[in-house]
N, C-alpha and C positions, 0 to 999 in steps of 0.2 A: 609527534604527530600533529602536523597543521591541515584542518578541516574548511576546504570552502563551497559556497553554496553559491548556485548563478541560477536565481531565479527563489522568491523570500515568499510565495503563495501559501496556500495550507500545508500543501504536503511537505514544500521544504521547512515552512514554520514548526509544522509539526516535529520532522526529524529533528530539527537542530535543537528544539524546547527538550526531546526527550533525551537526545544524547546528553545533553548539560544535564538535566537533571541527573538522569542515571551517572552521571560522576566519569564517565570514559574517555572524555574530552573537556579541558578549561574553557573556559567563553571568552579568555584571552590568545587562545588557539584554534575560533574562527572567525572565518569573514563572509560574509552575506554578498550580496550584489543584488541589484535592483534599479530599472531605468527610470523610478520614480522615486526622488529624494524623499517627501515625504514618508514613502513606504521604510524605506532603511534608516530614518528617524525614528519610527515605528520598531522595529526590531533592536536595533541596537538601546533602545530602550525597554523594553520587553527583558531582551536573554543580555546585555550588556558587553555584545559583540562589534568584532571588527566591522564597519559598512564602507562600501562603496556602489557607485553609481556607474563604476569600469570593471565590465567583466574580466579585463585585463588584470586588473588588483589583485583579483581572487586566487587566477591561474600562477601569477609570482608569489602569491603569500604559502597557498596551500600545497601538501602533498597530495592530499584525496580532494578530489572535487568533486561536488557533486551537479549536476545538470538537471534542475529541480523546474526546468520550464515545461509550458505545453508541449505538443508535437509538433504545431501548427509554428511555433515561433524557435523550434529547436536547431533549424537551420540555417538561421539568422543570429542566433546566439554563437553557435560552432565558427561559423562566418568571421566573423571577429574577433575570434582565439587563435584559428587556426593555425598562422603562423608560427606562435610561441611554442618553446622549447618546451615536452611532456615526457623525456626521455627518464625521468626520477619519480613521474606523477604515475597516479590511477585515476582514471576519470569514470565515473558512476553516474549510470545515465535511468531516470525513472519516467523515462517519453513512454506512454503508450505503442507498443506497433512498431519501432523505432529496432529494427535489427542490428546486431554487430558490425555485420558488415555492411547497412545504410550509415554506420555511425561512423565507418571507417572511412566510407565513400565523402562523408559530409567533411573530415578532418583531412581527407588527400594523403593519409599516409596513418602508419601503423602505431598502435598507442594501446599502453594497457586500458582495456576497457571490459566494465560491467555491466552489462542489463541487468535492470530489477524491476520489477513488479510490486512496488507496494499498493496500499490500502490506506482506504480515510480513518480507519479505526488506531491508526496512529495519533493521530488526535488525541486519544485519552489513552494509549501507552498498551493499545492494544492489537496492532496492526500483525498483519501476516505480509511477510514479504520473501521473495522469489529473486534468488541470484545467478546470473548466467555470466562466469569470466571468461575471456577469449584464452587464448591458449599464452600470451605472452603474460599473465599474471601470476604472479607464486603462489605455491599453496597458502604461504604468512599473509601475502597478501589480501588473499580471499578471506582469510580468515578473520583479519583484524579488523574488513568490511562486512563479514557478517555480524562481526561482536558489534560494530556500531548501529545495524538494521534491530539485533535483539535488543538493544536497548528502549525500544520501545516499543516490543510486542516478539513474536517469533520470527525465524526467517532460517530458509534452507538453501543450502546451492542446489541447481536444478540443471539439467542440460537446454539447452537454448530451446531445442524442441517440442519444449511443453510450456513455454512462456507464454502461448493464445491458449491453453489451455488453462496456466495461471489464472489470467482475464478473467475469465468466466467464474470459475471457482471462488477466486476468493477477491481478485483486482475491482472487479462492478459489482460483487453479489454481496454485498453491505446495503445497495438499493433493493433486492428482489427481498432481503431479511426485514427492512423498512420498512416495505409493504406488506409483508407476513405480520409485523406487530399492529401495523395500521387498520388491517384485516380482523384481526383479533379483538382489538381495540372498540372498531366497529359495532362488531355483534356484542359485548358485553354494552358498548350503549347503546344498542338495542333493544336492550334489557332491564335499562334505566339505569347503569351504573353511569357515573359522572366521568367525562373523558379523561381527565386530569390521571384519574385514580385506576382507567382502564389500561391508560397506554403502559401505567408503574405495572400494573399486573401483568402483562402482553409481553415487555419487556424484560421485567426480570426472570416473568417464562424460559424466554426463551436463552437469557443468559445462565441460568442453571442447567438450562436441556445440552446447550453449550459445553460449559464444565463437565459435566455429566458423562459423556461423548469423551473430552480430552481428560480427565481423569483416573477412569474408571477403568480406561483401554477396551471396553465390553462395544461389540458391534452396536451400531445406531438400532438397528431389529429387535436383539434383546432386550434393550432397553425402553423401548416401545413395547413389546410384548408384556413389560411386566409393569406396563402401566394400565393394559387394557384386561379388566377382569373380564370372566366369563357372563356374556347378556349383560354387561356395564353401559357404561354411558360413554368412553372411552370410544369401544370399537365401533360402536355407532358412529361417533365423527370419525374414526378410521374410515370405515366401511362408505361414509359419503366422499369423503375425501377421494378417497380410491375412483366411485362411480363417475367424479366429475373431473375427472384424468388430471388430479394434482401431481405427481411426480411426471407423469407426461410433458403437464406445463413445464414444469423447474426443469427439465433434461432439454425441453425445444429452446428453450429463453436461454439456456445455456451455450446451446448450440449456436445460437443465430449470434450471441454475443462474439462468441470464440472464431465464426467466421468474419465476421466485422473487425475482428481484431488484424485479422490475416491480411486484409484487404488494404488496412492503414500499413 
């Protein structure tokens, strides 16, 4: 298995860091690309991979490619492969918005392809990510790209038609949890705790309330319920929460995300 990556930014740095660690692929079994030399200086120093500065390098070394640029430059990247033979490849596309069949349109002809949806929470080997294979990909196939997505965090195949749903869910909502700890953060120094020491309590909050959740299998409710004693102090922040329509907000913000997604 030969891994290549066209486009070396966070998310694909993140991928590639976490695949090599996790042991599922050698770092002499991939190659980067990037149309800034320094940048693939940068990396192949870093994880001690193959670089190039020709997307073209990537598409002849690797089996699975991966398509780790914007949206906005993802059809300018295709632009310049296009012609090359993909008839042994999977190409694996993490563009925002970016459907199967815009990615078919943009290649001019038929190719196994993945949409995925990941997360910045790849970063520290923690990411959720979202697989949609078109119908020419084998089940091994899918599979061997989801073993490379959980390598640094979880990841599911999903039907293509909950991918703007993805988005919302877990693709942007790493920002809306941001601001739930910065939130928190806030009112403890309010309080006069020292920010430093707010954001560690705010945060690790919320990464046990996390665990907690994926653990325990017990509905988010119950587990909330058995935090808030009777006339505690607990359901009092429930009870305002509720009044000043916080799940309201997190359902509209989610919404409006997941149509935005549609629209790209």
């Amino acid at each position: 298995m030969k891994i290549g990556f066209i486009g070396t930014g966070n998310m694909g740095s993140a991928m590639m860091g976490g695949m090599i660690k996790a042991g599922v692929v050698e770092p002499e079994n991939v190659m980067a690309s990037d149309i800034f030399q320094a940048v693939v200086d940068d990396v192949a120093e870093k994880y001690n991979v193959n670089t190039s500065t020709d997307n073209r390098d990537v598409v002849d070394f690797a089996n699975i490619i991966f398509l780790a640029v914007k949206p906005q430059y993802l059809a300018g990247a295709i632009d310049g492969i296009k012609d090359m033979d993909f008839s042994d490849k999977v190409v694996v596309s993490i563009a925002a918005g970016q459907s199967l069949e815009k990615l078919n349109g943009m290649f001019g002809k038929e190719l196994k392809l993945i949409r995925v949806m990941p997360n910045t929470p790849a970063l520290v080997g923690e990411g959720m990510s979202a697989l949609s294979p078109n119908e020419l990909v084998t089940d091994d196939e899918s599979e061997t790209v989801l073993k490379l997505f959980e390598s640094f965090g979880e990841a599911e195949i999903v039907p293509e038609k909950l991918q703007d749903a993805v988005v919302g869910i877990s693709g942007s909502s790493p920002a809306y949890v941001y601001m739930f700890i910065e939130a928190l953060a806030d009112g403890a120094v309010a309080e006069g705790m020292p920010r430093t020491q707010a954001y560690k309590f705010a945060a690790q909050a919320v990464l046990g309330s996390a665990k907690m959740v994926l653990e325990t299998g017990e509905h988010p409710g119950a587990l909330k319920d058995a935090v808030c004693s009777p006339g505690g102090t607990t359901i009092e922040a429930v009870a305002t929460l509720e009044a000043l329509g916080f799940r309201n907000a997190v359902i509209e913000a989610e919404r409006v995300c997941i149509d935005k997604s549609r629209e790209l």
